[in-house]
C-alpha positions in Angstrom: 95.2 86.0 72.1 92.4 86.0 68.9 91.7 89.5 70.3 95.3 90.6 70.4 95.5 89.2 66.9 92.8 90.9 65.5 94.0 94.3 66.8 97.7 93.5 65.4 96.4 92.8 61.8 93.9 96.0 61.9 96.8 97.8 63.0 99.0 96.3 60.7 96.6 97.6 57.7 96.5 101.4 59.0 100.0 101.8 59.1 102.6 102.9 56.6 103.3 105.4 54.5 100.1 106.3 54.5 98.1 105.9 57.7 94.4 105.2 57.2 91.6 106.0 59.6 90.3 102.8 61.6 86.4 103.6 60.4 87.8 103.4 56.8 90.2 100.2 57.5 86.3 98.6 58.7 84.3 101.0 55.8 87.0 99.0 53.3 86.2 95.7 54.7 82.4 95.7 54.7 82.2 97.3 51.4 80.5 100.2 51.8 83.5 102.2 50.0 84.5 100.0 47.4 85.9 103.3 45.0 87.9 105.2 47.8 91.6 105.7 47.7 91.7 104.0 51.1 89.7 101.0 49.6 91.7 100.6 46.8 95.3 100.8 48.9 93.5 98.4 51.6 92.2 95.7 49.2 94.9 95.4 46.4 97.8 96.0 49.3 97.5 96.2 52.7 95.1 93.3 53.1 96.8 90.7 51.2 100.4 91.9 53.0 98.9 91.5 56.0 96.8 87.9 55.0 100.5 87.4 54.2 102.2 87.8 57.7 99.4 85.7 59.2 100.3 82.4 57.0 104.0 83.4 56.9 104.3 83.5 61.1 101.9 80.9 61.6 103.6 78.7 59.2 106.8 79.3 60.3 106.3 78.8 64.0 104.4 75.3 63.7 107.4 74.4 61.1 109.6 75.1 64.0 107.9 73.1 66.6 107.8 70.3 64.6 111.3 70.3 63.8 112.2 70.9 67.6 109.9 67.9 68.4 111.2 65.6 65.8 114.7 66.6 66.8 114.2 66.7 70.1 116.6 70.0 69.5 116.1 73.7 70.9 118.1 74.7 68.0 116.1 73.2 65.3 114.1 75.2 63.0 112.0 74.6 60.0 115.0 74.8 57.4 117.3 72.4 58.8 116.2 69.9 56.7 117.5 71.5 53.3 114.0 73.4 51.9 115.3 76.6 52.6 118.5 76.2 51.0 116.7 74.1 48.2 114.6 77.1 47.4 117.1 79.2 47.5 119.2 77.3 44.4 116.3 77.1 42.6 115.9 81.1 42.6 119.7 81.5 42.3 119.6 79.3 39.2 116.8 82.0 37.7 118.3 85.2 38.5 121.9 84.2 38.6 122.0 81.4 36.5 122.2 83.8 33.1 125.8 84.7 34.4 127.1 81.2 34.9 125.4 79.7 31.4 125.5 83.3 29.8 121.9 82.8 28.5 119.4 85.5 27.6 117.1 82.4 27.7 117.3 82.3 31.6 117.5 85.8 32.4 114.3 86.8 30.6 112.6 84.2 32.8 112.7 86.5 35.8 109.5 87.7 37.0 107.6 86.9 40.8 105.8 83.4 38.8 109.0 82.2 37.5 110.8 83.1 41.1 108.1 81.1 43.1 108.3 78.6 40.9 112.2 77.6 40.8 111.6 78.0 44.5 108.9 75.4 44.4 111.2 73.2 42.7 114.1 73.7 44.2 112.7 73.1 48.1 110.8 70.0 46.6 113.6 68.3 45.4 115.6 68.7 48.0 112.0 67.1 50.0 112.2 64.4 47.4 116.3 63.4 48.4 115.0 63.8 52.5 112.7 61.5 52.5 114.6 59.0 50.0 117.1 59.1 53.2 114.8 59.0 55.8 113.4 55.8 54.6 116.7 54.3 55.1 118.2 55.6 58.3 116.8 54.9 61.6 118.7 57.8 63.7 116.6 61.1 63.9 119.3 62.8 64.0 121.1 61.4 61.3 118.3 62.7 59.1 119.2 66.5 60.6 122.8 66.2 59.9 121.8 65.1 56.2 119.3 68.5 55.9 122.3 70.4 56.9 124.9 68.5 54.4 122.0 69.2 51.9 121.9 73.1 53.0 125.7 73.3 52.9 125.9 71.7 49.1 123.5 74.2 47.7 125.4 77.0 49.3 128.1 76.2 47.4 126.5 75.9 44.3 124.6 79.4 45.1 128.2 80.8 45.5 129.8 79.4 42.3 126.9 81.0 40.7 127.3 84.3 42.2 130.6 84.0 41.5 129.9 84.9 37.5 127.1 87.0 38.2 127.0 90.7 37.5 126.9 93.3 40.1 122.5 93.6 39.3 121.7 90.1 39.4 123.6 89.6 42.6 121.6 93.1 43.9 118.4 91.3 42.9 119.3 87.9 44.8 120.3 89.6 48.0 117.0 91.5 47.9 115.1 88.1 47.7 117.0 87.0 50.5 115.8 89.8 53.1 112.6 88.2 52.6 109.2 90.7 51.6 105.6 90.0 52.5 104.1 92.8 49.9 103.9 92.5 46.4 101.8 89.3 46.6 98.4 89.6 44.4 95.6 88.0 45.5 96.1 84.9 43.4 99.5 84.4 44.8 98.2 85.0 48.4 95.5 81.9 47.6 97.9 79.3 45.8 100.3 80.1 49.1 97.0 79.5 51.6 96.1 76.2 49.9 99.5 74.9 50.0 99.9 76.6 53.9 96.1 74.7 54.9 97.4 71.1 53.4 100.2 71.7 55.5 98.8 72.7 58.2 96.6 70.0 58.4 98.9 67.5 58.4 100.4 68.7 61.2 97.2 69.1 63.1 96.7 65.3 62.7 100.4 64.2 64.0 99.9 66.0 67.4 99.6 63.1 69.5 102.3 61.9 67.8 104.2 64.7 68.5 103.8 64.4 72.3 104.8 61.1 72.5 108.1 61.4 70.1 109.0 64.0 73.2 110.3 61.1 75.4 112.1 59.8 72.8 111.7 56.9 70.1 111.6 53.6 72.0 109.3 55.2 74.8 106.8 56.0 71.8 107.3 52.7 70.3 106.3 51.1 73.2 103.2 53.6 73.1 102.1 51.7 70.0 103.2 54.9 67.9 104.6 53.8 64.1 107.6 56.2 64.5 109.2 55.6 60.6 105.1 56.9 59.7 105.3 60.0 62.1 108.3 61.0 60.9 107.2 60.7 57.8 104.6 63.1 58.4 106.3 65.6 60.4 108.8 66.1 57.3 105.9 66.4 54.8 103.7 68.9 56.7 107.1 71.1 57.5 108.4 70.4 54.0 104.7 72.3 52.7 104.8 75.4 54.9 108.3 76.0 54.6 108.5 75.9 51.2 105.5 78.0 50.1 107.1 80.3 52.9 110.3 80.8 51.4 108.4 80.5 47.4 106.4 83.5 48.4 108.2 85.2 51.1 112.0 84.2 50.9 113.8 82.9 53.6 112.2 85.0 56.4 114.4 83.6 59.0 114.1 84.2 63.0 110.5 83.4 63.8 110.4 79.5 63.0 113.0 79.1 66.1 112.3 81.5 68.6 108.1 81.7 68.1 108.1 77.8 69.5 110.4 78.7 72.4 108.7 82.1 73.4 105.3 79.9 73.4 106.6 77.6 75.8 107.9 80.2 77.9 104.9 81.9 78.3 102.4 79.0 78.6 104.6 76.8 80.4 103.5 73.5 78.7 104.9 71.0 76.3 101.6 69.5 75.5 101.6 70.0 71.6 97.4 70.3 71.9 97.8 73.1 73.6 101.1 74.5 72.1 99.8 73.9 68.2 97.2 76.9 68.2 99.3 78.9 70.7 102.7 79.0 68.3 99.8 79.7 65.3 98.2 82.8 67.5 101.9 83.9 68.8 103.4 83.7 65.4 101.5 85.6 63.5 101.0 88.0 66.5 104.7 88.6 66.2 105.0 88.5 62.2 102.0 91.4 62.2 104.2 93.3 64.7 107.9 93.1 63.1 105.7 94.0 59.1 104.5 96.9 61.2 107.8 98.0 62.2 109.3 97.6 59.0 107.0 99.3 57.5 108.4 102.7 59.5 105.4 104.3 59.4 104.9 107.8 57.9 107.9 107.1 56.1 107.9 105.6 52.2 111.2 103.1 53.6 110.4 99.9 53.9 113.1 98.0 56.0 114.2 94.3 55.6 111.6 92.1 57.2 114.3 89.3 58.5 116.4 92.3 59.9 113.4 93.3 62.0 112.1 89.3 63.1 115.3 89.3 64.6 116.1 92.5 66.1 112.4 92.4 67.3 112.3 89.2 68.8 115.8 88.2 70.0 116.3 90.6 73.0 112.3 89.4 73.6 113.6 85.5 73.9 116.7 86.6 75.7 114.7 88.2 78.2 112.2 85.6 79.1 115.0 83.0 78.7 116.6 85.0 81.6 113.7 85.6 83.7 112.7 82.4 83.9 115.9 81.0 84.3 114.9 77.5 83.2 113.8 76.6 79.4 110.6 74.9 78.7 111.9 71.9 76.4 
């Protein structure tokens, strides 16, 4: 699967409306044509878009195992505990929020900075008011139920806001929401990777807690496993990746539930050691293949990435689902 990755994100970088040779993709790369055309389009945009559907896929398929673990749900994914919708205020309150408080203070803060930003925010409160219930419920699934009441708050909110926004700011919002892995500079794509690597290694250290929450809370109890501190955990490493997802992607939806199931399918396992680093190979696999579809090569279009996640991968899921007539769980 590293090899199948490799060739997905040096395919991913020849593609789009240019396509660039392979011995300049590796020319590029090694540095031996640091003033070429090619070179410049490779290392201030294909590279980081492509660094970009690595962390984005990755990140979202781990999220969704977690959540599917914690959960114990085939239908979770990693924004059912609010972030998404979090984020999402936050960035409506900066591009929308000029129409609702008729400011020229607020709309002049629009720019990529300010939008990551209010998404940062936004998906951290909402982290903040999660685990300030979590403390103080002891049903699992009482903390899902709460993410979702959380989600549907701030879509009302978003609405009321949209609701006195003009016809632009309302364009601008929507075209956030398709979610967009290009336009990152490099020191966006390394703020996101820090933020994605804490994350990611808190996640890496609750795998054995992971497989024992998969029989259920007393059985891991009874395991010797602090289940209140594993929760804990869980919610913090998903709470990381999901939100510098949706602060430097949007809300690229799709991959976070289906990467998990489509891992399990193929490997036949629910041991988290193994499944971990097989989500993180799959999903970015899967991310590099939808960015290169959506890139319609030869073309200068550039289609929604969320639109392609799911027409991409749904009929994929579908298929195996069918095949093997039972689901890995």
């Amino acid at each position: 699967m590293i090899l199948i990755l490799f060739l997905c994100f040096i395919i991913n970088i020849s593609l789009g409306s240019l396509s660039i040779p392979l011995k300049h993709i590796f020319a590029s790369l090694i540095g031996s044509e640091p003033n070429s055309t090619f070179s410049v389009i490779i290392t201030d945009y294909r590279l980081p878009k492509a660094i970009t559907a690595v962390l984005v896929g990755s990140g979202l398929g781990i999220s969704g195992l977690l959540m599917q673990t914690l959960f114990r749900n085939p239908l979770a994914g990693p924004f059912v505990l609010g972030i998404s919708s979090g984020a999402s205020l936050g960035v409506a309150l900066v591009i929308l929020g000029s129409g609702l408080f008729g400011g020229v203070i607020v709309g002049s803060l629009v720019s990529k900075w300010s939008i990551v930003v209010a998404a940062s925010l936004g998906s951290f409160l909402v982290l903040i008011a999660v685990l300030a219930v979590s403390n103080n419920v002891r049903d699992t699934m009482a903390i899902l139920i709460i993410g979702l009441m959380f989600g549907s708050i701030t879509a009302a909110v978003v609405s009321v806001l949209s609701f006195f926004s003009s016809a632009e700011q309302l364009q601008q919002y929507v075209f956030w929401g398709f979610g967009s892995l290009s336009n990152l500079s490099w020191n966006e794509v390394l703020t996101f990777f820090i933020v994605y690597i804490l994350g990611l290694i808190i996640s890496i250290v609750s795998i054995k807690g992971l497989n024992s929450l998969l029989l259920g809370d007393n059985y891991a109890q009874s395991l010797g496993l602090n289940v209140k501190h594993s929760r804990f955990i869980i919610i913090i490493s998903t709470s990381l990746i999901a939100g510098a997802v949706t602060a430097f992607a949007g809300p690229v939806a799709f991959i976070g539930l289906a990467i998990p199931h489509l891992t399990r399918q193929i490997f036949k396992t629910s041991n988290h050691k193994i499944l971990v680093p097989s989500v993180f190979l799959m999903g970015a696999i899967v991310m590099l293949i939808c960015d290169s579809i959506a890139q319609v090569p030869g073309t200068d279009y550039t289609l929604p990435i969320n639109a392609i996640t799911a027409l991409v991968g749904a009929p994929v899921v579908i298929w195996l689902l069918v095949r093997q007539r039972k689901m890995m769980f």
